[in-house]
ZAMI-475893 format. One record per atom (N, C-alpha, C, O): residue number from 1; residue in three letters; chain; y, x negated, z. Coordinates in Angstrom, 2 decimals, decimal comma, padded with zeros to 5 digits. Layout:
[rec NUM ALA A [Y X Z]]
...
//
This chain:
[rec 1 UNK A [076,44 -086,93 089,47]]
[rec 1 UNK A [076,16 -088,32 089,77]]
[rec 1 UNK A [074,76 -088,66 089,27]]
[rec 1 UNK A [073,69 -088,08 089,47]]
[rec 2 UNK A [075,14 -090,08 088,36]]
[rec 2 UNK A [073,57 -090,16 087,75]]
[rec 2 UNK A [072,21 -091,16 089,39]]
[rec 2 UNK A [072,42 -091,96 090,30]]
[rec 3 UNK A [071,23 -090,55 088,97]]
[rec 3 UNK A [070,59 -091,45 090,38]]
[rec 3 UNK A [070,62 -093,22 090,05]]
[rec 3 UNK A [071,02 -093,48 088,92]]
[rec 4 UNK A [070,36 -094,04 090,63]]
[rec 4 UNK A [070,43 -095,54 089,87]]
[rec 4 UNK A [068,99 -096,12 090,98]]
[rec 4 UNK A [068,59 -095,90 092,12]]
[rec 5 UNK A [068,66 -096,79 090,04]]
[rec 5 UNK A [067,42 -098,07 090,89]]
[rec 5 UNK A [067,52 -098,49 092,16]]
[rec 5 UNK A [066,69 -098,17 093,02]]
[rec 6 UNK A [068,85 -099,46 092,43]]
[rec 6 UNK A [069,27 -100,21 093,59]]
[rec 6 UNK A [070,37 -099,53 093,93]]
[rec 6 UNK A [070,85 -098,61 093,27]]
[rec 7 UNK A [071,07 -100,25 095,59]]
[rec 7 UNK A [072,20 -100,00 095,76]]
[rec 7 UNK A [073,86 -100,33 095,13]]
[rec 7 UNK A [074,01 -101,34 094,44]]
[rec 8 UNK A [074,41 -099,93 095,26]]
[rec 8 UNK A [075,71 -100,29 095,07]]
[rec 8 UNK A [075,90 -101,01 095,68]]
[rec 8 UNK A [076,10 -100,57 096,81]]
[rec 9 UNK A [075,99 -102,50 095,57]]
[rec 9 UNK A [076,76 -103,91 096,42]]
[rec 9 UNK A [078,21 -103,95 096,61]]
[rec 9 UNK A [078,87 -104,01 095,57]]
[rec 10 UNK A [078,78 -103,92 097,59]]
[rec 10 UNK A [080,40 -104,04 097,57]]
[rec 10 UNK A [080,19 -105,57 098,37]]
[rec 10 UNK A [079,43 -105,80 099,32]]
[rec 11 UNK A [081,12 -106,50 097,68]]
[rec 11 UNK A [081,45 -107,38 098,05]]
[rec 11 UNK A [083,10 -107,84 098,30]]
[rec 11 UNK A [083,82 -108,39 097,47]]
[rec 12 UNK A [083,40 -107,53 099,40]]
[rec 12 UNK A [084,80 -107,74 099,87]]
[rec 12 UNK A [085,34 -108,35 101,08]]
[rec 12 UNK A [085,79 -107,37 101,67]]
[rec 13 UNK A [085,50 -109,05 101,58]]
[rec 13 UNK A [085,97 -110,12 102,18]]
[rec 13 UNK A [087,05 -109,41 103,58]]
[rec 13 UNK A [087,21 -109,95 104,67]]
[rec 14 UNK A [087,64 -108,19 103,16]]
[rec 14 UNK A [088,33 -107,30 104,33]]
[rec 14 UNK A [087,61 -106,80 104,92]]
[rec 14 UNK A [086,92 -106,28 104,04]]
[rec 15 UNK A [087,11 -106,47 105,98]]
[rec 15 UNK A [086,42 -105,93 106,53]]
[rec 15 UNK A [086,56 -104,41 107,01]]
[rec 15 UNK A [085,65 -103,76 107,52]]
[rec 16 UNK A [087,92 -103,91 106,73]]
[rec 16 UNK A [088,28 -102,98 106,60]]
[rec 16 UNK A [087,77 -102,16 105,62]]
[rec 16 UNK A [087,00 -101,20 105,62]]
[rec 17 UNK A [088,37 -102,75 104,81]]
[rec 17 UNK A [088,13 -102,24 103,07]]
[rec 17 UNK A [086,46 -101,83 102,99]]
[rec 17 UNK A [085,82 -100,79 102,85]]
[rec 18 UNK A [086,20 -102,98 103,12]]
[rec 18 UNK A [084,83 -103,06 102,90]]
[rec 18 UNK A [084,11 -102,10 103,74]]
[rec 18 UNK A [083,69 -101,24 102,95]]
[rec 19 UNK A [083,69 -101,74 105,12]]
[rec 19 UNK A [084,05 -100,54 105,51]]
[rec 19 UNK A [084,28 -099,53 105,60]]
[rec 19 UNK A [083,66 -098,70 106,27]]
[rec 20 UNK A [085,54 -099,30 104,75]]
[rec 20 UNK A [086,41 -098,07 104,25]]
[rec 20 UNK A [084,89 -097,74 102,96]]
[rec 20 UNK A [084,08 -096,81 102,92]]
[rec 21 UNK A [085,05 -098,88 102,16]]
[rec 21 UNK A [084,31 -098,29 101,18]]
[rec 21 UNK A [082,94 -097,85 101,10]]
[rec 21 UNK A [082,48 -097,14 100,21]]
[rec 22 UNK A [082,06 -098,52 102,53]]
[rec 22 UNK A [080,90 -098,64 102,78]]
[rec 22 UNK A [080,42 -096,72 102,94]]
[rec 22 UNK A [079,34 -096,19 102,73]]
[rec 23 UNK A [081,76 -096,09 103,39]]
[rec 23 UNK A [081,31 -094,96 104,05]]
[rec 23 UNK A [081,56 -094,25 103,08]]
[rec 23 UNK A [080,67 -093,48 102,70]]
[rec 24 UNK A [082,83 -094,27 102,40]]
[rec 24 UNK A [083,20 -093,64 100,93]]
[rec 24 UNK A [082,13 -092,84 100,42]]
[rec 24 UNK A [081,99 -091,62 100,51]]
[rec 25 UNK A [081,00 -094,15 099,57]]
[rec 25 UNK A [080,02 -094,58 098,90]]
[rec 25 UNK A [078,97 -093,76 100,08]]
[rec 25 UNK A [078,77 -092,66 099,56]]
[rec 26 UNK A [078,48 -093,79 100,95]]
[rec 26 UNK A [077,65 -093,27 101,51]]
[rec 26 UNK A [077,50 -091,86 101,73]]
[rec 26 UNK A [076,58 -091,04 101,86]]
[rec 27 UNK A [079,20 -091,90 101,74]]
[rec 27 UNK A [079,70 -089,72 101,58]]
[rec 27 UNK A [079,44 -089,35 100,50]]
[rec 27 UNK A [079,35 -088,12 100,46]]
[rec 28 UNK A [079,27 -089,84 099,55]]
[rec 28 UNK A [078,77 -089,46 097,91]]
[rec 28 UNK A [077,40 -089,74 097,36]]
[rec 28 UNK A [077,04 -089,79 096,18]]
[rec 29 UNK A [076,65 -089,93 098,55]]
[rec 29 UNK A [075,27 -090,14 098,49]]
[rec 29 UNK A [074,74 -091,40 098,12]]
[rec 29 UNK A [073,51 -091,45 098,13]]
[rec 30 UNK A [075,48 -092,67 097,71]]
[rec 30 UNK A [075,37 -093,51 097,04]]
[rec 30 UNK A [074,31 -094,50 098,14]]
[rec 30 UNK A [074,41 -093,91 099,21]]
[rec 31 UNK A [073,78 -095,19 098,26]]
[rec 31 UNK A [072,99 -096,14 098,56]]
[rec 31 UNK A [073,74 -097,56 098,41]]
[rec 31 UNK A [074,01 -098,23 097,42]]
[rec 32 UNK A [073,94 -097,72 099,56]]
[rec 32 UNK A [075,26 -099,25 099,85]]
[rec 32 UNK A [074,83 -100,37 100,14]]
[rec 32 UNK A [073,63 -100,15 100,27]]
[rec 33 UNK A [075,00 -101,46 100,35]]
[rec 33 UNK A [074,97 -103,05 100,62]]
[rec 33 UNK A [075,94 -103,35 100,36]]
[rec 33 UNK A [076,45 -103,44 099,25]]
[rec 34 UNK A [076,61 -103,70 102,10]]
[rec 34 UNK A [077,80 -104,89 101,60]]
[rec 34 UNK A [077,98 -106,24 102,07]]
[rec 34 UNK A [077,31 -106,62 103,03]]
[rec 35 UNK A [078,61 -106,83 101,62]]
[rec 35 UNK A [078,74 -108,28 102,37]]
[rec 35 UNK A [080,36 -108,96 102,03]]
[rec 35 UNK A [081,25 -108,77 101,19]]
[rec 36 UNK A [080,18 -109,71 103,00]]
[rec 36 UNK A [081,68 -110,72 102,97]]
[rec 36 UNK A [082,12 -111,12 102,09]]
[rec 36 UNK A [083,24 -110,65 101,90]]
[rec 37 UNK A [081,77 -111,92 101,28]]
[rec 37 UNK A [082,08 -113,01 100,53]]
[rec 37 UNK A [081,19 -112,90 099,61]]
[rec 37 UNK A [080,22 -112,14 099,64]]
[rec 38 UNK A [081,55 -113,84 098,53]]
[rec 38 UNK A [080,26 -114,10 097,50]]
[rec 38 UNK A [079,19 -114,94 097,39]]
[rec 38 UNK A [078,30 -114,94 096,54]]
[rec 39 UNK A [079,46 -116,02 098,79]]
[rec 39 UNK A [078,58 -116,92 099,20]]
[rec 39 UNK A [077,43 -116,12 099,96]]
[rec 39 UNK A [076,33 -116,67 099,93]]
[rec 40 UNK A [077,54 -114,83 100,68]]
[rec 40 UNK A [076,75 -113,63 101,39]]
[rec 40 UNK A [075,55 -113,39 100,05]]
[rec 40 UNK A [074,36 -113,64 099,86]]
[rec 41 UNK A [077,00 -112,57 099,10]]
[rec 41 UNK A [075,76 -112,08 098,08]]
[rec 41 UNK A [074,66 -112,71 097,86]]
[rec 41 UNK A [073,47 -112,39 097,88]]
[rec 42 UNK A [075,37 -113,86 097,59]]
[rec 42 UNK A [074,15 -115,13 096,59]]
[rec 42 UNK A [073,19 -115,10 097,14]]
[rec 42 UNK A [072,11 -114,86 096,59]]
[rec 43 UNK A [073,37 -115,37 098,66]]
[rec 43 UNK A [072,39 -115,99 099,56]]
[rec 43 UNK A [071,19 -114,36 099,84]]
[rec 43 UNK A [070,18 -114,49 100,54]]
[rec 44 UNK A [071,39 -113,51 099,43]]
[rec 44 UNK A [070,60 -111,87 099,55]]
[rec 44 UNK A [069,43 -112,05 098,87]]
[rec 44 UNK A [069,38 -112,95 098,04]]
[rec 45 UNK A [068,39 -111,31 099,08]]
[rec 45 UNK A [067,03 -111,21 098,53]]
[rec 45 UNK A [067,05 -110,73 097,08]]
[rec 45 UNK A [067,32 -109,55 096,84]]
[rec 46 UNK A [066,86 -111,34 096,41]]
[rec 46 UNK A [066,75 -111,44 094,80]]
[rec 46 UNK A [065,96 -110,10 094,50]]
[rec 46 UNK A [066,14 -109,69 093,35]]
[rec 47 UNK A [065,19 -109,40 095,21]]
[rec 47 UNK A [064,64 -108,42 094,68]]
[rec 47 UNK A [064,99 -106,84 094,97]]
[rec 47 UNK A [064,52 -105,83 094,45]]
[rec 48 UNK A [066,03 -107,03 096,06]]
[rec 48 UNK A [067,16 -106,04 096,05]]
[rec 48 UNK A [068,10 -105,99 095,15]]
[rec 48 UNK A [069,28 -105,84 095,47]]
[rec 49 UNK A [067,73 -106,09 094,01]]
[rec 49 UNK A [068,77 -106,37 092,73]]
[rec 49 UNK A [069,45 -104,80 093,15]]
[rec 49 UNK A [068,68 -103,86 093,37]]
[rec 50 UNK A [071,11 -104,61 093,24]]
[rec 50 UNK A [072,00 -103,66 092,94]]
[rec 50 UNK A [071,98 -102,94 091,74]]
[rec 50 UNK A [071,40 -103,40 090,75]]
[rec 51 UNK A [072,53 -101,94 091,72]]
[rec 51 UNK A [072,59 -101,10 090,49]]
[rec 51 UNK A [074,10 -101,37 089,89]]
[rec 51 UNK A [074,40 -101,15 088,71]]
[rec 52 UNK A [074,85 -101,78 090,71]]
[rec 52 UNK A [076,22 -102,54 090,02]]
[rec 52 UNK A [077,05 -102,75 091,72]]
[rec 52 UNK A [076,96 -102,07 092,75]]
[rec 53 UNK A [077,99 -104,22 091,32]]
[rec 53 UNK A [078,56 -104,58 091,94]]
[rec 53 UNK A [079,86 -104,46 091,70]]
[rec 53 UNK A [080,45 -104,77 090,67]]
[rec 54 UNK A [080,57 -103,72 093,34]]
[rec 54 UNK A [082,19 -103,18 093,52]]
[rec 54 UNK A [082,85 -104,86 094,27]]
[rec 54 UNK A [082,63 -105,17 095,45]]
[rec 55 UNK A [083,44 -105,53 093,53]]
[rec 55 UNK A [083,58 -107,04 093,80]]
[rec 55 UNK A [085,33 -107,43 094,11]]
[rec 55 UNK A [085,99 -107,26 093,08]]
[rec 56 UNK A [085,95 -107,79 094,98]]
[rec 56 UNK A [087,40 -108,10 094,87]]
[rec 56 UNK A [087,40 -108,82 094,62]]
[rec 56 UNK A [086,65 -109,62 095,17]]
[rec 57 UNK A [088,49 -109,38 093,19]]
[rec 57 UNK A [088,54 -110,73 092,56]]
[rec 57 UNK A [089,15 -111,56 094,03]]
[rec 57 UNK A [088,45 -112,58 094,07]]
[rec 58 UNK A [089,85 -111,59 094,89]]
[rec 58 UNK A [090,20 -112,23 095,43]]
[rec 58 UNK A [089,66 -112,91 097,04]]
[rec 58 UNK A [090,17 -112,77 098,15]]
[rec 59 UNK A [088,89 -113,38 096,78]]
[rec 59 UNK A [087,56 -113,32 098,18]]
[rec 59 UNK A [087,96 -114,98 098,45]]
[rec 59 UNK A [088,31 -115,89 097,69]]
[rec 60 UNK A [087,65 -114,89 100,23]]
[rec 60 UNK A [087,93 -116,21 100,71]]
[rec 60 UNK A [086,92 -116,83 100,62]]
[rec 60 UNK A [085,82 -116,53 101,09]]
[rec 61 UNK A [087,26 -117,85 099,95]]
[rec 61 UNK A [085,71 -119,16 099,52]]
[rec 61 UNK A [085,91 -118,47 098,00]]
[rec 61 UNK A [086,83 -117,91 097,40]]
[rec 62 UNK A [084,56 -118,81 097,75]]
[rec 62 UNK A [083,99 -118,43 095,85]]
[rec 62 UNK A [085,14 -117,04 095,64]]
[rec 62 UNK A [085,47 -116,26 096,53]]
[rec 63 UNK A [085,52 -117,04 094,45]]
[rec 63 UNK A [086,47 -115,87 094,13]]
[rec 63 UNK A [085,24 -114,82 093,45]]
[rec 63 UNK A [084,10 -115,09 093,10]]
[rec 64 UNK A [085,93 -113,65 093,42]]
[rec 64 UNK A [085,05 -112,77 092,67]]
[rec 64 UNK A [084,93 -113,32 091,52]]
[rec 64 UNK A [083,77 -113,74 091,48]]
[rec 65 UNK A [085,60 -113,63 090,28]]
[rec 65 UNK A [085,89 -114,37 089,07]]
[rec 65 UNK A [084,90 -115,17 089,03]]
[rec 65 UNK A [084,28 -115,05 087,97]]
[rec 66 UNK A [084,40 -116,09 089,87]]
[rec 66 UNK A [083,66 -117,26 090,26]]
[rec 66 UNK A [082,41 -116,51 090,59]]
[rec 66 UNK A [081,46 -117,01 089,99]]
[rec 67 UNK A [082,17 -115,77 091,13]]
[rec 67 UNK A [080,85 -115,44 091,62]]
[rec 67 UNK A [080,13 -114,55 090,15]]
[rec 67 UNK A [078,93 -114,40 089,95]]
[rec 68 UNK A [081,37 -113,99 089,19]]
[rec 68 UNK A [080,68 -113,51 088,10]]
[rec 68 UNK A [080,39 -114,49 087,14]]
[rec 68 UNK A [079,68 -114,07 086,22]]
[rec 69 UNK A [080,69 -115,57 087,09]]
[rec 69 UNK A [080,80 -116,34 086,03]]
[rec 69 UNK A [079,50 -117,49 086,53]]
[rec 69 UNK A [079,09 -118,28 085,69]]
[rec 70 UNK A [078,95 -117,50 087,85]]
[rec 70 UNK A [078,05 -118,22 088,41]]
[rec 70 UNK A [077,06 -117,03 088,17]]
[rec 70 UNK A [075,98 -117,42 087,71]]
[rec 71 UNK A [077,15 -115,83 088,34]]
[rec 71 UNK A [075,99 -115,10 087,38]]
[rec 71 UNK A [075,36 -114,91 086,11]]
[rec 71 UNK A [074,19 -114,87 085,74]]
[rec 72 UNK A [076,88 -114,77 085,34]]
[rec 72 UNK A [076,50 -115,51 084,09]]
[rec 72 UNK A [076,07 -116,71 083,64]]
[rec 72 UNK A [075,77 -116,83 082,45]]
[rec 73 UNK A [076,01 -117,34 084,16]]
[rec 73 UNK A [075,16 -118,49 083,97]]
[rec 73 UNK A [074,20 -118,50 084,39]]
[rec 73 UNK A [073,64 -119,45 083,84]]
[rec 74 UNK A [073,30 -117,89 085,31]]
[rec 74 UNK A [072,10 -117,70 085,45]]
[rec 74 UNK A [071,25 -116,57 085,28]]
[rec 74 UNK A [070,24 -116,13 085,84]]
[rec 75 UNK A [072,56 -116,02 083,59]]
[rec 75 UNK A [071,52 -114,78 082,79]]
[rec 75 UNK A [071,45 -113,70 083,90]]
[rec 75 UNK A [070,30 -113,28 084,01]]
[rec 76 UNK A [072,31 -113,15 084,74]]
[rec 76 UNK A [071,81 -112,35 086,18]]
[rec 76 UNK A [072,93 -111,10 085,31]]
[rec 76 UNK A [074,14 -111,30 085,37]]
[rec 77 UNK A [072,44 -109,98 084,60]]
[rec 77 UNK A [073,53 -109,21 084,53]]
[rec 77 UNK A [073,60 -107,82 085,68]]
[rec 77 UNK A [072,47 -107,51 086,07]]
[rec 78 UNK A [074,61 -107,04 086,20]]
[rec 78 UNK A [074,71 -106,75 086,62]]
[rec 78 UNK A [075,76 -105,58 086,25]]
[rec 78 UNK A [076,70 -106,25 085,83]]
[rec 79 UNK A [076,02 -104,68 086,17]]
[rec 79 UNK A [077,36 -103,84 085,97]]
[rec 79 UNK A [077,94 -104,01 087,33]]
[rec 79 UNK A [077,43 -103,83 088,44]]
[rec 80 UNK A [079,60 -104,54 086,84]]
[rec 80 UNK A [080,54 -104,46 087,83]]
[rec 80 UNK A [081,75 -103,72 088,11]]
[rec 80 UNK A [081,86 -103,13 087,04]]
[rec 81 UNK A [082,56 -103,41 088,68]]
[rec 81 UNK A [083,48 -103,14 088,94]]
[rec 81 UNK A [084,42 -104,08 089,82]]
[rec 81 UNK A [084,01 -104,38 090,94]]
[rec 82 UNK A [085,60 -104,54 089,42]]
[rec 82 UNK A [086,63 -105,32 089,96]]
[rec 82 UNK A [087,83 -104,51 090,79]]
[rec 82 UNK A [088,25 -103,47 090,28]]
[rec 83 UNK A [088,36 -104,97 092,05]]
[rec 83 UNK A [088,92 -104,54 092,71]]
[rec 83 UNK A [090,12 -105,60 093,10]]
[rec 83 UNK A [089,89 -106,75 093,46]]
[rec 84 UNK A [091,42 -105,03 092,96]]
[rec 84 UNK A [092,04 -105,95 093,32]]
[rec 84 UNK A [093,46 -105,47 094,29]]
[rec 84 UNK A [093,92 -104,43 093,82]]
[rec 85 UNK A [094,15 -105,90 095,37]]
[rec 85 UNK A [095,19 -105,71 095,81]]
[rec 85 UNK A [096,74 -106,66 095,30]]
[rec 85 UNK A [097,93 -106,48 095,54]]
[rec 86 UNK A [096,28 -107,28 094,82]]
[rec 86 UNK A [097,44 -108,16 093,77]]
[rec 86 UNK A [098,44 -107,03 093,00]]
[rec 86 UNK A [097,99 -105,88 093,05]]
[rec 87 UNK A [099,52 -107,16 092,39]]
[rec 87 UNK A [100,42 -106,92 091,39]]
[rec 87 UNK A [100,23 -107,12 090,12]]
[rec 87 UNK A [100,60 -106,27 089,31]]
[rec 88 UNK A [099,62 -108,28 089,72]]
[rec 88 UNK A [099,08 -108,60 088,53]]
[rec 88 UNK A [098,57 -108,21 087,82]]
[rec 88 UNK A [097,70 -107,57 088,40]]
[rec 89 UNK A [098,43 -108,10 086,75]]
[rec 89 UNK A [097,57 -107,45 085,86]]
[rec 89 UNK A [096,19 -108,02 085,73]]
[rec 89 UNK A [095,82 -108,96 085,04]]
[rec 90 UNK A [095,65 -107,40 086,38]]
[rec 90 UNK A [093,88 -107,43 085,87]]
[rec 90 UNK A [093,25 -107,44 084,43]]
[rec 90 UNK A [092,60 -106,47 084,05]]
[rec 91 UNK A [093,49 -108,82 083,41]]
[rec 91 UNK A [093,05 -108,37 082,21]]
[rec 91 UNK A [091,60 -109,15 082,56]]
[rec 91 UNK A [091,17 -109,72 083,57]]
[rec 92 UNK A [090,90 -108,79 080,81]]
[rec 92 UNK A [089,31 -108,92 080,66]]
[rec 92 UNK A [089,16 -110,24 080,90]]
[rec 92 UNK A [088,01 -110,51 081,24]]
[rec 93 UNK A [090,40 -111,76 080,81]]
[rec 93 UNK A [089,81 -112,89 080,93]]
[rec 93 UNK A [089,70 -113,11 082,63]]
[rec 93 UNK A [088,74 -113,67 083,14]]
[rec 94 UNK A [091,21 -112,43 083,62]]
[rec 94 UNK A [091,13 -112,86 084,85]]
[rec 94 UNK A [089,51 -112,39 085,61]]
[rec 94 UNK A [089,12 -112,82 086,69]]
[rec 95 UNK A [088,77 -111,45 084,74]]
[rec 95 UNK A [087,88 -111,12 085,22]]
[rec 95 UNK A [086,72 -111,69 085,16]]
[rec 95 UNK A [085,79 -111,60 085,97]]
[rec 96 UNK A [086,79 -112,33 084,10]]
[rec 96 UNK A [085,71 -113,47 083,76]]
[rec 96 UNK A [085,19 -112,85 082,49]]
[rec 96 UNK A [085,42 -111,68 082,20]]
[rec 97 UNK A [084,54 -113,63 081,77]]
[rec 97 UNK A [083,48 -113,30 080,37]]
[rec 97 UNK A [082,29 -112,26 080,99]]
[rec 97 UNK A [081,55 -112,42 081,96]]
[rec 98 UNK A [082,40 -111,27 080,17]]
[rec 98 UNK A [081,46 -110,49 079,85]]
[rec 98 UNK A [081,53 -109,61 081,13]]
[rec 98 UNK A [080,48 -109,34 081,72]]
[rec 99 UNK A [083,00 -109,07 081,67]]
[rec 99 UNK A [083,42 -109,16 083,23]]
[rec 99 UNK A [083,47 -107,16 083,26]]
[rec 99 UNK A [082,85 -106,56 082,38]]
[rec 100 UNK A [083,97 -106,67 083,95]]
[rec 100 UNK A [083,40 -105,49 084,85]]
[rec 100 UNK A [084,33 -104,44 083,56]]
[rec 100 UNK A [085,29 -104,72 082,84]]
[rec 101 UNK A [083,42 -103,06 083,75]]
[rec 101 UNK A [083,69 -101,70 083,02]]
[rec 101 UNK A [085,45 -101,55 083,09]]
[rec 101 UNK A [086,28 -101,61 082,19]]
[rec 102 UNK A [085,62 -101,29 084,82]]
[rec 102 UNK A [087,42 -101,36 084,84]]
[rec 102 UNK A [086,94 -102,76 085,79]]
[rec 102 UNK A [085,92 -103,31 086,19]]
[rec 103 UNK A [088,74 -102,91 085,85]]
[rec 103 UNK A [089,56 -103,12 087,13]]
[rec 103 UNK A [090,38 -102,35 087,96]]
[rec 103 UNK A [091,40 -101,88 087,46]]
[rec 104 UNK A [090,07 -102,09 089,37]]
[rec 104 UNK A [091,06 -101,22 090,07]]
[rec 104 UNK A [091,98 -101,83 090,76]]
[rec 104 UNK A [091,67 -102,82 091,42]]
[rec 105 UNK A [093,17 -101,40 090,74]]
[rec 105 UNK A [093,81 -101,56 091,95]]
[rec 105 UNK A [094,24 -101,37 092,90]]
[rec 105 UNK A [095,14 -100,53 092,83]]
[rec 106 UNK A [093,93 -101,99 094,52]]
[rec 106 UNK A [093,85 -101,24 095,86]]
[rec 106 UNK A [095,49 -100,65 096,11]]
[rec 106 UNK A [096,47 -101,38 095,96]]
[rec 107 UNK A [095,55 -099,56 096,40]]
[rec 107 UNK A [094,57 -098,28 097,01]]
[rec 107 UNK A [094,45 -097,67 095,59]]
[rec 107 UNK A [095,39 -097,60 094,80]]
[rec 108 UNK A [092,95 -097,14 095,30]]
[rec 108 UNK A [092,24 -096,19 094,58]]
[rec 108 UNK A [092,26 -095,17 094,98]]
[rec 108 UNK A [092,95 -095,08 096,00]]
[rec 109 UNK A [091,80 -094,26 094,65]]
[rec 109 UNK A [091,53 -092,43 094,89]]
[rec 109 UNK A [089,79 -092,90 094,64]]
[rec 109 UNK A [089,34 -093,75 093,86]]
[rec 110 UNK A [088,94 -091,85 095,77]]
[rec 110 UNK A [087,87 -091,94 095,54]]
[rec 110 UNK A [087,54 -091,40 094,30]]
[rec 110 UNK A [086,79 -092,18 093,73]]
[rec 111 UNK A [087,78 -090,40 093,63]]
[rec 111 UNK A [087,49 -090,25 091,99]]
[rec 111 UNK A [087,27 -090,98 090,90]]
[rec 111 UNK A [086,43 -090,82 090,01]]
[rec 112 UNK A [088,41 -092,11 091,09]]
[rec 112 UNK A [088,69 -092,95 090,53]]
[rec 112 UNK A [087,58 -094,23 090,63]]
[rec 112 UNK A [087,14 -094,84 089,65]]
[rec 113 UNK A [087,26 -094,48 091,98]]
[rec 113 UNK A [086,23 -095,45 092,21]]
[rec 113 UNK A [084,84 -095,06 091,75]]
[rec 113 UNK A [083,93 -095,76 091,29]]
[rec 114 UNK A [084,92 -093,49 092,03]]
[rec 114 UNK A [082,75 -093,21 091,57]]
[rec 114 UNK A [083,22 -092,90 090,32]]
[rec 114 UNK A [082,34 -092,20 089,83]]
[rec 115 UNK A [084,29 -093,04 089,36]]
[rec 115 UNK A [084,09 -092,64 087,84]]
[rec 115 UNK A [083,75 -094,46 087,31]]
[rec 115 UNK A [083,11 -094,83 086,32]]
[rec 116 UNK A [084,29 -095,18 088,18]]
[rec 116 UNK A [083,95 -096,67 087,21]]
[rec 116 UNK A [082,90 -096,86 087,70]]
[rec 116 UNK A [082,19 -097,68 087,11]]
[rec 117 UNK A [082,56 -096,47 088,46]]
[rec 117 UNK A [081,02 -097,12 089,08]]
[rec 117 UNK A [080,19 -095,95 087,67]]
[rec 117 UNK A [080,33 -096,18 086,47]]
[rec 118 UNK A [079,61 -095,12 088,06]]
[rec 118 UNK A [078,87 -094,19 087,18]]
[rec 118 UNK A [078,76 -094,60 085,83]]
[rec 118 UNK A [077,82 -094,72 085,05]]
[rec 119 UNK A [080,54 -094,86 085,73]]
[rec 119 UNK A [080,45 -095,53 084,13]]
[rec 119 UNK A [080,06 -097,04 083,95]]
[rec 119 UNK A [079,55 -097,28 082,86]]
[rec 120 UNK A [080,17 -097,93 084,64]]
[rec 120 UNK A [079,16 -099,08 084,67]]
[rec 120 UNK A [078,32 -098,95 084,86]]
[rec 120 UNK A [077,66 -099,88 084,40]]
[rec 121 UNK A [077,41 -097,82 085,64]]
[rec 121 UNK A [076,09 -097,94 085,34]]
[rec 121 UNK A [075,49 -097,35 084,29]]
[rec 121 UNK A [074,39 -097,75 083,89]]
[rec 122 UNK A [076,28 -096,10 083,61]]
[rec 122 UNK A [075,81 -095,84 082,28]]
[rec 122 UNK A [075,93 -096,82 080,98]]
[rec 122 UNK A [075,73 -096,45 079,82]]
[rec 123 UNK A [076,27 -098,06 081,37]]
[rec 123 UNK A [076,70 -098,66 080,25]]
[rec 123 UNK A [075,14 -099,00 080,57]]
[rec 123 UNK A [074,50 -099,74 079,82]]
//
C-alpha cells in the first residue's frame, strides 16, 4: 500500500455501506472521511483535500455524477472511484468527464476496492 497525503473520502448516502466501508478502509490502515451526500462533501474544509474519493453515483440530492462534474468545473481534481448498486452498466460518460480510474459494483470484494483506490492514486 502506497502512503497518500489526505484521507480517503467515501461519500455514500447508505449509512450502512458507508460504515461498512468506513471500517474496511480503516482495517487496511487507510485514513477515512466520510459523509452523506455530496452536499456534506462540498460543504468540508477545503484544506482537508482527500487523496481520492470512493463516491456512489447514486446519492439522494446532488448525484455522484453531479458532484464530479461540479468539481470539474471548479478545476478541483481529485482521483475517484465510482460505486454503484444499479444493474447498469457504469460507462466513462455515466460517470461524468474526466470521471473515476474504475467503476464498482456493490457488493465488491475488499481486494477489489483497495486495488482501484491505490490505482487512482497512482495515477
Amino acid at each position: 500500500m502506497t502512503p497518500s497525503a489526505g484521507p480517503v473520502a467515501i461519500i455514500e448516502d447508505d449509512e450502512s455501506v458507508r460504515n461498512g466501508l468506513r471500517r474496511l478502509l480503516r482495517s487496511a490502515g487507510r485514513s477515512v472521511v466520510t459523509y452523506g451526500s455530496a452536499e456534506e462533501f462540498l460543504a468540508h474544509d477545503p484544506l482537508d483535500k482527500p487523496c481520492c474519493l470512493v463516491i456512489d453515483i447514486h446519492l439522494t440530492g446532488m448525484s455522484g455524477v453531479d458532484l464530479v462534474e461540479r468539481l470539474a468545473h471548479n478545476k478541483v481534481t481529485i482521483p475517484m472511484v465510482f460505486i454503484t448498486a444499479t444493474d447498469e452498466s457504469a460507462s466513462g460518460s455515466e460517470c461524468g468527464q474526466g470521471g473515476p480510474v474504475t467503476c464498482l459494483r456493490k457488493p465488491f470484494d475488499e481486494a477489489t476496492l483497495m486495488q482501484a483506490i491505490d490505482e487512482a492514486i497512482a495515477e
